[in-house]
C-alpha positions as CSV (number, residue, x, y, z in Angstrom):
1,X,240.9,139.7,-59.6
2,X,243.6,140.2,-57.0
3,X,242.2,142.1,-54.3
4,X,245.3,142.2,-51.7
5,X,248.6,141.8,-51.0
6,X,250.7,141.8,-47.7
7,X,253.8,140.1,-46.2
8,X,254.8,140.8,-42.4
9,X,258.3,141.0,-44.3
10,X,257.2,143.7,-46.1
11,X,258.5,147.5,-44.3
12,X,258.4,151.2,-44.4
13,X,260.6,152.9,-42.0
14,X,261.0,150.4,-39.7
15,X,257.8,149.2,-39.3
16,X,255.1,147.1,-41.2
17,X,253.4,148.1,-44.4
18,X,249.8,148.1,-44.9
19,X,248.6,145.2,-47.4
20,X,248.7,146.7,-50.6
21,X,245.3,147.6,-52.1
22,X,244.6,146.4,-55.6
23,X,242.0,148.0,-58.5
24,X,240.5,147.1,-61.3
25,X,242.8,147.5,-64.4
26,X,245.7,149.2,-64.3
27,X,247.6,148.4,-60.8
28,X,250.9,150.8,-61.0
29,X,253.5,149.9,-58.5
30,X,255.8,153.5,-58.5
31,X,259.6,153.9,-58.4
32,X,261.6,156.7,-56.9
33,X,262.1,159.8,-59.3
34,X,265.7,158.7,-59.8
35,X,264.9,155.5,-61.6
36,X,266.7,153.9,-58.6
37,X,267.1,150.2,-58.7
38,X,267.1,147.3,-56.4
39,X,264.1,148.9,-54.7
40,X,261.4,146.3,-54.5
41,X,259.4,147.4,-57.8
42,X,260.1,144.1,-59.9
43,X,260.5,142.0,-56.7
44,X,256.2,143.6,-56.2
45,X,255.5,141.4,-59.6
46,X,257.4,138.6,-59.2
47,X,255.4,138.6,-56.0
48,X,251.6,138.7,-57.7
49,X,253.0,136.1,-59.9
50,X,253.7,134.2,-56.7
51,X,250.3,134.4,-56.0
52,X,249.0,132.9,-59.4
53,X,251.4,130.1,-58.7
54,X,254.3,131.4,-60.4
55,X,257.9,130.5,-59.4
56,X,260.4,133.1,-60.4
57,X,260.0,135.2,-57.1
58,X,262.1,131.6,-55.2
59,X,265.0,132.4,-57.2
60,X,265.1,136.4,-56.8
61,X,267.4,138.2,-54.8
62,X,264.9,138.8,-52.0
63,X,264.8,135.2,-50.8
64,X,268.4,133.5,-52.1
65,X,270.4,136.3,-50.7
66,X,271.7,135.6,-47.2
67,X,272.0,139.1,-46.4
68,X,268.4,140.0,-48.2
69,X,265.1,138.5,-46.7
70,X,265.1,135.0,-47.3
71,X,261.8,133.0,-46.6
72,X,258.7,134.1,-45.9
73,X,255.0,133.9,-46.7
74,X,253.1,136.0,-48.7
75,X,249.3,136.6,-48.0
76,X,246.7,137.4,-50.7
77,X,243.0,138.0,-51.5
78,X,241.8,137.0,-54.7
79,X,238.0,137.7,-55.9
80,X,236.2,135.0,-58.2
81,X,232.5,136.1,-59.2
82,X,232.4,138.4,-56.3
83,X,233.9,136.6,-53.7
84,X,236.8,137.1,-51.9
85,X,239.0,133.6,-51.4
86,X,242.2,134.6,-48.8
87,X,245.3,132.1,-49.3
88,X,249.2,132.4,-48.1
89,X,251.6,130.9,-50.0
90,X,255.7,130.8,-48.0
91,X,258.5,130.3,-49.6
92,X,259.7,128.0,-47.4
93,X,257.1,125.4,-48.8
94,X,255.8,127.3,-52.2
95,X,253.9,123.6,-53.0
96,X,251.3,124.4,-50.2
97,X,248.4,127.0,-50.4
98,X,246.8,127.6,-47.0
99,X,243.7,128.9,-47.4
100,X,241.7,131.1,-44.7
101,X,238.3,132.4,-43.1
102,X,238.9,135.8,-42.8
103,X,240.5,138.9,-44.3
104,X,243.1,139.2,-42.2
105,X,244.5,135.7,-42.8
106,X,244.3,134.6,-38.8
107,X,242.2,131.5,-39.3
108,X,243.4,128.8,-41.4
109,X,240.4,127.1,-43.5
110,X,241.1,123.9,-42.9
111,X,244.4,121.6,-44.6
112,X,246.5,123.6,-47.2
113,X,246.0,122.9,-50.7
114,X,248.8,121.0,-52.9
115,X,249.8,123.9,-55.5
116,X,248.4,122.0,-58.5
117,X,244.8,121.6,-56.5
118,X,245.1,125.7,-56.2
119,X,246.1,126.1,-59.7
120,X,243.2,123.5,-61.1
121,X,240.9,125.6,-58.6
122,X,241.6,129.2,-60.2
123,X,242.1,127.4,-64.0
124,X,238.6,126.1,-63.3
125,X,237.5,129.9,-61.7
126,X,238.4,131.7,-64.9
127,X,236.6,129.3,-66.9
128,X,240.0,128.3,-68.5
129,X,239.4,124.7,-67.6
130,X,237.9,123.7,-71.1
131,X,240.9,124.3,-72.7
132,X,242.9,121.4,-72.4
133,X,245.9,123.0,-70.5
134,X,247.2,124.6,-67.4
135,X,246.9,127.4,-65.7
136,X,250.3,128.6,-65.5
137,X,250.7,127.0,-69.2
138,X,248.1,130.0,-69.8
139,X,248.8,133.2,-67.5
140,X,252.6,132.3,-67.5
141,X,253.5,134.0,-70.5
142,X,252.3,137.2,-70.2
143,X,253.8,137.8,-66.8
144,X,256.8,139.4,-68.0
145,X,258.8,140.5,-65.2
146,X,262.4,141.7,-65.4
147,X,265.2,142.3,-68.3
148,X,264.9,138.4,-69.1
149,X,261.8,139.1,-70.9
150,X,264.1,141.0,-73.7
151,X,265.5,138.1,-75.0
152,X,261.7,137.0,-76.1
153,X,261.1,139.9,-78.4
154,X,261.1,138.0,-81.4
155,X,259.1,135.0,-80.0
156,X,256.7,137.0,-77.6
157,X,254.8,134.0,-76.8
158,X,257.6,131.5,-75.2
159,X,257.1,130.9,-71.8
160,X,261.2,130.3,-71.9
161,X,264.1,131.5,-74.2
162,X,264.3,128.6,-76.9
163,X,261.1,127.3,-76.5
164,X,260.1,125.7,-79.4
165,X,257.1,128.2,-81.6
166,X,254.8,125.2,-81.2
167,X,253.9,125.6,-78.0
168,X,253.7,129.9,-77.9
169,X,250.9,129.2,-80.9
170,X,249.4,126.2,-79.0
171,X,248.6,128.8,-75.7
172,X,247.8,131.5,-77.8
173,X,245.2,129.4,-79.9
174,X,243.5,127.6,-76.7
175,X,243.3,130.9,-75.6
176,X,241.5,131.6,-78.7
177,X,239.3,128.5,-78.1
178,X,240.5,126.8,-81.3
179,X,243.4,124.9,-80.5
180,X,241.7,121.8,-79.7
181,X,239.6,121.4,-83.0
182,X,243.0,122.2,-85.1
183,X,244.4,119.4,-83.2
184,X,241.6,117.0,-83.0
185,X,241.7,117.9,-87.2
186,X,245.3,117.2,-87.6
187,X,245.1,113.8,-85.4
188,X,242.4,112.5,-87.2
189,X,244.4,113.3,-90.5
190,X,247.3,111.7,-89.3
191,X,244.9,108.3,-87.9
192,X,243.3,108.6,-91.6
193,X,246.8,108.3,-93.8
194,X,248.6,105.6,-91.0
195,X,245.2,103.4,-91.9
196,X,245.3,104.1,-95.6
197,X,248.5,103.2,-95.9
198,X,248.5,100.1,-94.0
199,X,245.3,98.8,-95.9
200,X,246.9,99.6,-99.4
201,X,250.1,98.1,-98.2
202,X,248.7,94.6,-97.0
203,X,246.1,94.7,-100.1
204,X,250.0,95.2,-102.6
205,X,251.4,92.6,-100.4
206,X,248.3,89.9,-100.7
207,X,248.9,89.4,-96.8
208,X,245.2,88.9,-96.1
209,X,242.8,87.1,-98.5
210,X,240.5,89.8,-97.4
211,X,242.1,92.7,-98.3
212,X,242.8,91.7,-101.8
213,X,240.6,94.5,-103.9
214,X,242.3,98.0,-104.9
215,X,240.4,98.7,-107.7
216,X,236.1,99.3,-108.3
217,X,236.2,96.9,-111.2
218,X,237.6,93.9,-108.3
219,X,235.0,95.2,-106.5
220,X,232.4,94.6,-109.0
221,X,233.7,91.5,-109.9
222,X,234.0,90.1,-106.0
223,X,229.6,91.7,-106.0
224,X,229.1,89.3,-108.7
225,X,230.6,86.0,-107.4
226,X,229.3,86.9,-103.8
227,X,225.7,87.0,-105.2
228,X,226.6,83.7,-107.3
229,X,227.3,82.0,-104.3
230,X,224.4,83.6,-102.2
231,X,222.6,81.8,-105.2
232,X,223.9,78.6,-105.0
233,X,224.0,77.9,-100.7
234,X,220.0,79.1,-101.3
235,X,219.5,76.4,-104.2
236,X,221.7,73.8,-102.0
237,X,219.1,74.8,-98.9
238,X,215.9,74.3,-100.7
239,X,217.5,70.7,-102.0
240,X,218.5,69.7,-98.8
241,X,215.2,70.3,-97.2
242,X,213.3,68.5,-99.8
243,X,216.0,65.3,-99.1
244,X,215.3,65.9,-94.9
245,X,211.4,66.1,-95.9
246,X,211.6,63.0,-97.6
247,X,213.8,61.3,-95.4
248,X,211.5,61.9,-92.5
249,X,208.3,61.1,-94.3
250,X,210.1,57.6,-94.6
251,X,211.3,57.0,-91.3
252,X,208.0,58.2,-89.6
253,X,206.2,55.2,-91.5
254,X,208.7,53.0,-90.6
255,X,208.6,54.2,-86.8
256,X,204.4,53.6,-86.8
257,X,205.4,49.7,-88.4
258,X,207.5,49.0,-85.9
259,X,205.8,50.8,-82.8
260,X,202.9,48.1,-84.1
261,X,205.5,45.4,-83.4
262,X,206.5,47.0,-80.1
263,X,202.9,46.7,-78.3
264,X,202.5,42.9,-78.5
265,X,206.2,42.3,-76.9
266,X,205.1,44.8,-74.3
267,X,201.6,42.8,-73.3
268,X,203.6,39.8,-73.5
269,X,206.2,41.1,-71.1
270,X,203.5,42.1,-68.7
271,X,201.9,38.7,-68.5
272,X,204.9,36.6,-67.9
273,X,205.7,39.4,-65.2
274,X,202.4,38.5,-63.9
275,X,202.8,35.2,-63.6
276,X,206.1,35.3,-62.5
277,X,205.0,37.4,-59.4
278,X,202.3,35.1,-58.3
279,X,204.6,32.1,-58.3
280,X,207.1,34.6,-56.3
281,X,204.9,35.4,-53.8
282,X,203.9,31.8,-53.5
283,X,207.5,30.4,-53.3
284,X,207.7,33.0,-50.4
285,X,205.0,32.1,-48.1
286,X,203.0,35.1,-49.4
287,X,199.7,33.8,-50.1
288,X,199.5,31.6,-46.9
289,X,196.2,31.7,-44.5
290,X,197.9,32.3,-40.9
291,X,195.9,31.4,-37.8
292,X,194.8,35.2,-37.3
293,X,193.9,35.4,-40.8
294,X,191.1,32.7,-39.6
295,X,190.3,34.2,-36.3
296,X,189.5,37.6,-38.0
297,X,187.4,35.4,-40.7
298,X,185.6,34.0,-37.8
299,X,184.7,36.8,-36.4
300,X,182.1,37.8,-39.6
301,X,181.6,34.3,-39.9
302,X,180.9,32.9,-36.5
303,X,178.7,29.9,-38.0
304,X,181.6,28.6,-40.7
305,X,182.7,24.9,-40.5
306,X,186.4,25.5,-38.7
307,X,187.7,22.2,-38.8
308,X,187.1,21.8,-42.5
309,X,188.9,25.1,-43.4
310,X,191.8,24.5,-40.9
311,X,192.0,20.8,-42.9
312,X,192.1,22.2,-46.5
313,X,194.6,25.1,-45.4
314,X,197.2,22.1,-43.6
315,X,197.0,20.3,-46.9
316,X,197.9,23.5,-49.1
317,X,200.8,24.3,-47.1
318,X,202.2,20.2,-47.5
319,X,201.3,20.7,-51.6
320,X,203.6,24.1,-51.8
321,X,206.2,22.2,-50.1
322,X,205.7,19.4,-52.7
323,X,205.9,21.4,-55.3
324,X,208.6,24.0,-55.0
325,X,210.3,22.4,-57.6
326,X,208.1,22.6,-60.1
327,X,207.4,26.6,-58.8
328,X,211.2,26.9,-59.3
329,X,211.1,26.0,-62.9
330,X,208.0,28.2,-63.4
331,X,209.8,31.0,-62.0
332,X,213.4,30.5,-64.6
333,X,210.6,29.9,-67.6
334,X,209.1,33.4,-67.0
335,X,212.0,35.2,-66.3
336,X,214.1,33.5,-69.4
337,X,210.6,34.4,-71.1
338,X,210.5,38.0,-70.2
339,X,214.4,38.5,-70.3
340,X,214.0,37.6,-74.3
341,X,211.3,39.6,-75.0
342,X,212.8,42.7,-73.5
343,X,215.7,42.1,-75.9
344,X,213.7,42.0,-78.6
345,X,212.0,45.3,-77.2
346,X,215.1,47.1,-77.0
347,X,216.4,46.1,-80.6
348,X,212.5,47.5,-82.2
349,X,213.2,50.6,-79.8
350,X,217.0,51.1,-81.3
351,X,215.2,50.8,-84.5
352,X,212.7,54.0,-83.8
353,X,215.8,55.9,-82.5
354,X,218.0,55.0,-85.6
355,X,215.3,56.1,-87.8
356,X,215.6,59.8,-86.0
357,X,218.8,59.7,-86.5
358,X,219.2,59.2,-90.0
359,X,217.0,62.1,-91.0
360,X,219.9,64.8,-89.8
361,X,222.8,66.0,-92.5
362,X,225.7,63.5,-93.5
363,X,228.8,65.1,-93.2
364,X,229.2,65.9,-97.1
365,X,226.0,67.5,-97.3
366,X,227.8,69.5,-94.0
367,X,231.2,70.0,-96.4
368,X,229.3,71.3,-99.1
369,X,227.2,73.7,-97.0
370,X,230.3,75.3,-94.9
371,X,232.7,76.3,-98.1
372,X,229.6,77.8,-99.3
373,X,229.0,80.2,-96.2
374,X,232.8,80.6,-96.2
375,X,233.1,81.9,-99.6
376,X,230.3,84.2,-99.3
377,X,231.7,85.4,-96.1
378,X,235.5,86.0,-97.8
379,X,233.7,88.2,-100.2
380,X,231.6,89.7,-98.4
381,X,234.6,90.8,-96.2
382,X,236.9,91.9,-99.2
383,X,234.1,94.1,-100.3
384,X,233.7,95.5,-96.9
385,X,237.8,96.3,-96.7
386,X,237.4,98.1,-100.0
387,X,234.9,100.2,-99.1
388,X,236.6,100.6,-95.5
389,X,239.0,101.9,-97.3
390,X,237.4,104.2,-99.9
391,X,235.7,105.6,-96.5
392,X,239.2,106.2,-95.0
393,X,240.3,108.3,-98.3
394,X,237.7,110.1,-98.4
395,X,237.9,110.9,-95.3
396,X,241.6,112.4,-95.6
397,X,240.9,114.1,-98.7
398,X,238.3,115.8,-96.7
399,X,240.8,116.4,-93.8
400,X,243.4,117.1,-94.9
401,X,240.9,119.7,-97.2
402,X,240.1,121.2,-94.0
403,X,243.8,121.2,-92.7
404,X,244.9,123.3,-96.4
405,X,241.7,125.7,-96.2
406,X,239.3,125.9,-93.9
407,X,241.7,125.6,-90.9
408,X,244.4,128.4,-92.5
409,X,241.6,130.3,-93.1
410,X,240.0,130.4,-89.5
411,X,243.8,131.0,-88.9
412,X,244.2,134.0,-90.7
413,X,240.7,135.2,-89.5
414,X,242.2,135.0,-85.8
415,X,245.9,136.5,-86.6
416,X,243.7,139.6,-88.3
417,X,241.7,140.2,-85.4
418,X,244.9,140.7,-83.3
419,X,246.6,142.5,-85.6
420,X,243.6,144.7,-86.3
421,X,243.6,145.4,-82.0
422,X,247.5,145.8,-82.7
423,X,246.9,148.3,-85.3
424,X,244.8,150.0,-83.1
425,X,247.1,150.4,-80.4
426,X,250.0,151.4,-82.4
427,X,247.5,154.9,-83.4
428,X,246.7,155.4,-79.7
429,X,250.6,155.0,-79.1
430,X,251.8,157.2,-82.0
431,X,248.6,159.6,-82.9
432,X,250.8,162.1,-85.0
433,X,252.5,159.8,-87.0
434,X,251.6,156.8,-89.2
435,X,254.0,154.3,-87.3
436,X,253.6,150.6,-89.0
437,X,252.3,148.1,-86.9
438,X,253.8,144.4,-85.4
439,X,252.5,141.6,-87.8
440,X,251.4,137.9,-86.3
441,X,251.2,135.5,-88.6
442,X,250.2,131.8,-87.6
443,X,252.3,129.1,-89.5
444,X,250.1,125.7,-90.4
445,X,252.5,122.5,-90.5
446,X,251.8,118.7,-91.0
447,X,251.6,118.4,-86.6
448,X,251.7,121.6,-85.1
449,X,250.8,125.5,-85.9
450,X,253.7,127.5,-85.3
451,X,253.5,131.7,-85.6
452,X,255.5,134.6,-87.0
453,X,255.9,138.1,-85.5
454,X,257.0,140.4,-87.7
455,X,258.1,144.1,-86.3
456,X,257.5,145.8,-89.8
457,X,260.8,146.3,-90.9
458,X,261.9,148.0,-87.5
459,X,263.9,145.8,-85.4
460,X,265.3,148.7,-82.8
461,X,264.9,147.3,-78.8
462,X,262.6,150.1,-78.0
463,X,260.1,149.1,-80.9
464,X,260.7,145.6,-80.5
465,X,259.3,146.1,-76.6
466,X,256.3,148.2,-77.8
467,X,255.7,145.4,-80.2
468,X,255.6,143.1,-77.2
469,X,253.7,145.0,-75.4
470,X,251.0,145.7,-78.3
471,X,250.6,142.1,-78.5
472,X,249.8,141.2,-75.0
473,X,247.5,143.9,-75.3
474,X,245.4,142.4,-77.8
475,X,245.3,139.1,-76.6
476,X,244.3,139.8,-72.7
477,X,241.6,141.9,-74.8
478,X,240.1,139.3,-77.3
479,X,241.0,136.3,-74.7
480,X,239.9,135.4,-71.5
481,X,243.4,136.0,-70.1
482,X,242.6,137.6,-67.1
483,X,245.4,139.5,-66.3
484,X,249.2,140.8,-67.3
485,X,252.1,141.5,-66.0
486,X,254.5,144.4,-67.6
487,X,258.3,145.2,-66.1
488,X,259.5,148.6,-66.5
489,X,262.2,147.1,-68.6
490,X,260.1,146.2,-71.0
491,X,259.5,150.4,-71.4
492,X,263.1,151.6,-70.8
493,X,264.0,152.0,-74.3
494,X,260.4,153.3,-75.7
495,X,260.2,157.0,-76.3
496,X,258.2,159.3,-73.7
497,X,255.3,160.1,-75.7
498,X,254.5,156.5,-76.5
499,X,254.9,155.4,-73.1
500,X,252.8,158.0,-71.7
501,X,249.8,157.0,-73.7
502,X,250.3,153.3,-72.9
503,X,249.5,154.5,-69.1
504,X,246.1,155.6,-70.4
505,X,245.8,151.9,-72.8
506,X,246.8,150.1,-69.6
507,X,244.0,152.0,-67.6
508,X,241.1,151.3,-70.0
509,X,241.4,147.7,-69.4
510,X,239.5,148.0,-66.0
511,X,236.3,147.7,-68.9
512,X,237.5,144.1,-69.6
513,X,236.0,141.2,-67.8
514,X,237.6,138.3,-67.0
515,X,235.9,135.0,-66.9
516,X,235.4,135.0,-63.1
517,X,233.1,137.8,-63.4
518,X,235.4,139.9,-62.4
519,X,237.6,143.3,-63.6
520,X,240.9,141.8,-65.8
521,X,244.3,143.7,-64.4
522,X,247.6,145.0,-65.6
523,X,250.2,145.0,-63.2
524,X,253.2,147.9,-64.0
525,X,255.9,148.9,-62.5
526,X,256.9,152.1,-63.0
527,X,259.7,154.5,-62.2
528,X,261.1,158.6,-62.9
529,X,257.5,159.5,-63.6
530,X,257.7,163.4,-64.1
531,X,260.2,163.1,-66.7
532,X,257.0,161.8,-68.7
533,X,255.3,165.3,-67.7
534,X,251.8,165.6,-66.2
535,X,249.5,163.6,-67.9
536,X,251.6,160.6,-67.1
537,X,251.8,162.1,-63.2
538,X,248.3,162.1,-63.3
539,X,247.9,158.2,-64.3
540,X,250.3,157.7,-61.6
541,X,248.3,159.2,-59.6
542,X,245.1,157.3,-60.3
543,X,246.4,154.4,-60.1
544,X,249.4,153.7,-58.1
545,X,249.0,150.6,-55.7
546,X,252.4,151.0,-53.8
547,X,255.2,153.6,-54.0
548,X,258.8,152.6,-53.1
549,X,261.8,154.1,-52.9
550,X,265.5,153.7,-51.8
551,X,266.9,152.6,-48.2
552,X,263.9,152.3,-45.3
553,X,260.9,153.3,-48.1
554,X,262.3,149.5,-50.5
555,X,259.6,147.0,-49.9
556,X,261.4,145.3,-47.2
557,X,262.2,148.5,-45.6
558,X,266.3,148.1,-46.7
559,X,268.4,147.6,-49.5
560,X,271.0,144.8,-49.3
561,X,273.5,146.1,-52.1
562,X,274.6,149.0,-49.9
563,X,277.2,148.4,-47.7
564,X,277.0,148.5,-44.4
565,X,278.6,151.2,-42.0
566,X,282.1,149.2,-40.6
567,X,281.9,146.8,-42.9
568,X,285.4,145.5,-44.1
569,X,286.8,147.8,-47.2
């Protein structure tokens, strides 16, 4: 709730007003007995609305007259679950909230706050934030300050003249808490007939050999060939198998057969490589006795016969040189030898591999097998589409079900609560006389909900106001709007009696609870109070916030549509 209100621009004569003092309920800001005008006492609301982020107040009088105030800040306390938050907001920059430490607004809190931070900050504090809107989208409405508000008599929930219905209802409803189901409803119907139609037209147009069936006897008929061809790919797998089993029963006999050919190539192959090597390593001086070879022998053998092994070892050296030749020829013969035997190793060895080759799928066995899987797989998808799209209209029927029943019934349910509160309101206003009641009516269309407000066969300016009036009523009492805003215009044209028991509807709204925790409000101005007699003085009384008047008692301590002494005539 708003606690306080002060701005060092604000005067009484001559010197600066005490913040104004706010209350739970009805907060009455009091006009002189005259009715005077140009005083301050609308100027006080466009103010509060200031506070809630409103902008109106930039464009009044106050600030775009030269000779009037013109920019300057305006301090506030507001309390959220019992504590007290203490901002500023100046004209000068209205898209900057400054917050601060301390009651008396001397200490800044740190960086000022962007406007829409502030606004998402309170929209979250009233526990609006779950509605899918904004603050002002919320509050704006009902702050109804100045004659302008006349001209929304008829459409009492426009936030501007000509707005269209749509959005009034759309407020009203996420004020209600139902506005996002309707809409999530009427989405979801609109998703369901775009598909529908879509699927029915590409299924007429035979653009997709999957969406092909319409009807449940195609459907029947595309079961029947899909399990036929199931049939067949299982009989073509179990035929196949039996070929592979065969196949590779075969070629494993054959591999064994020639494996048994494969060893005796291989032994050969290592015997010429053995011979080969010892001719090798004779051709290169390998297997020669050196003269420490035979000094190390001597050693163990001290008593051999040296000159005889030196003899024998002289003549073996002369009988390699005589016969390198022939140890040349040796040496082609085993590697000819060994070259043709590896040959006929690899060709036995790219025997074994072909025979492991040939027991995989030829590619008409592959053919066969693939338009198998790719008819079952057409089918199976036309029957899917079908019933994708049996699903979808269903689904509509049961939407748009919803959308012609259920919805205009919850609907009715809501626009007969408020009219019941209505109803109410109208006895407390007229107790003596059976005076009919406003009538809201919400409107269901194809994309939005749109409303009616009916005044009951009386269409007269002072009962069109009342009916206004009525109806914000009701809603900042079965809503969580936490607060309203009422001009005195809005009561000009009302009849005393009326307006003096609206003073005591306004009042009994301090038992409302906002959901911050915290008392809802009604902000009035009010003006010429003792021509409403004393019960009306005595509201007045109890719950007047500010009093103004003309000349040094206006809320800036001056009037600026008097002229000045020795001013030119």
């Amino acid at each position: 709730m708003l606690v306080r209100l002060w701005s060092p621009a604000f005067k009484i004569d001559g010197n600066s007003r005490e913040p104004i003092e706010f209350r739970p309920g009805l907060n009455l800001v009091e006009g002189g007995a005259e009715a005077e005008n140009s005083i301050g006492k609308s100027t006080v609301l466009e103010i509060i609305d200031f506070a809630y982020g409103g902008k109106r107040f930039l464009s009044s009088d106050a600030v775009r007259l030269p000779q009037a105030v013109g920019h300057h800040p305006i301090y506030f306390t507001i309390r959220l679950s019992g504590v007290d938050f203490h901002y500023s907001r100046d004209t000068s920059r209205p898209d900057l909230i400054q917050p601060y430490i301390d009651k008396n607004w001397t200490t800044p809190a740190g960086e000022a706050l962007g406007i829409d931070e502030y606004l998402n900050q309170l929209l979250t504090a009233y526990g609006l934030n779950e509605l899918g809107t904004s603050f002002r989208d919320l509050v704006g409405r009902f702050c109804r300050v100045d004659v302008s508000e006349l001209s929304l008599l008829d459409y009492p929930l426009a936030s501007v003249p000509q707005e269209p219905a749509a959005k009034g209802a759309a407020a009203l409803l996420r004020l209600l808490n139902v506005y996002q189901e309707i809409e999530k409803t009427q989405r979801a119907l609109t998703k369901a007939q775009d598909e529908k139609k879509l699927l029915n037209s590409m299924a007429k147009s035979k653009l997709s050999r999957y969406i092909s069936i319409t009807k449940k006897a195609e459907r029947q008929e595309a079961e029947d060939l899909l399990q036929a061809a199931r049939n067949e790919l299982a009989r073509h797998k179990v035929k196949v198998d039996l070929e592979l089993f065969e196949e590779r029963d075969k070629a494993e006999a054959e591999q064994q057969q020639l494996r048994a050919q494969l060893r005796p190539i291989e032994t050969s192959i290592n015997a010429f490589r053995g011979r080969l090597a010892a001719v090798n390593a004779t051709l290169n001086g390998e297997s020669r006795i050196t003269t420490d070879d035979l000094e190390h022998f001597y050693e163990y053998f001290p008593n051999a016969n040296k000159e005889l092994l030196e003899t024998v070892e002289m003549y073996h050296h002369k009988l390699v040189g005589i016969l390198r030749e022939q140890l040349l020829e040796q040496q082609q013969l085993y590697e000819t030898s060994i070259a043709a035997l590896q040959a006929q190793a690899s060709r036995v060895i790219s025997s074994i591999h072909a025979l492991g080759e040939s027991v995989e799928l030829d590619d008409e066995i592959y053919q066969e097998s693939g338009e198998l899987v790719a008819t079952i797989r057409q089918y199976e998808q036309q029957i899917e589409m079908f019933d994708k799209t049996q699903a979808i209209e269903a689904r509509r029927k049961e939407l748009k079900a919803e959308l012609e029943q259920a919805i205009p019934r919850k609907l009715n349910s809501l626009a007969a609560a408020i009219n019941d509160e209505m109803r109410e309101f109208n006895r407390a206003l007229y107790p003596d006389t059976k005076r009919l009641p406003p009538i809201l009516s919400f409107k269901l269309g194809r994309n939005a909900v749109t409303y009616d407000f009916d005044h009951n066969g009386d269409t007269g300016a002072g009962n069109k106001s009342k009916n206004l009036i009525l109806l914000d009523l009701a809603i900042l009492q079965l809503t969580p709007l936490p607060f309203l805003i009422h001009d005195s215009a809005l009561t000009k044209q009302i009849a005393f009696d009326p307006v003096r028991n609206l003073l005591s509807l306004y009042e009994e709204t301090r038992h409302l609870e906002s959901q911050a925790d915290e008392p809802k409000q009604v902000f009035y101005s009010f003006d010429a109070a003792k021509a409403y007699g004393e019960t009306a003085l005595g509201s007045v009384e109890n719950t007047r916030v500010i009093k103004l008047g003309e000349g040094p008692h206006a809320l800036y301590g001056f009037t600026w549509n008097v002229e000045k002494e020795g001013a030119n005539k």
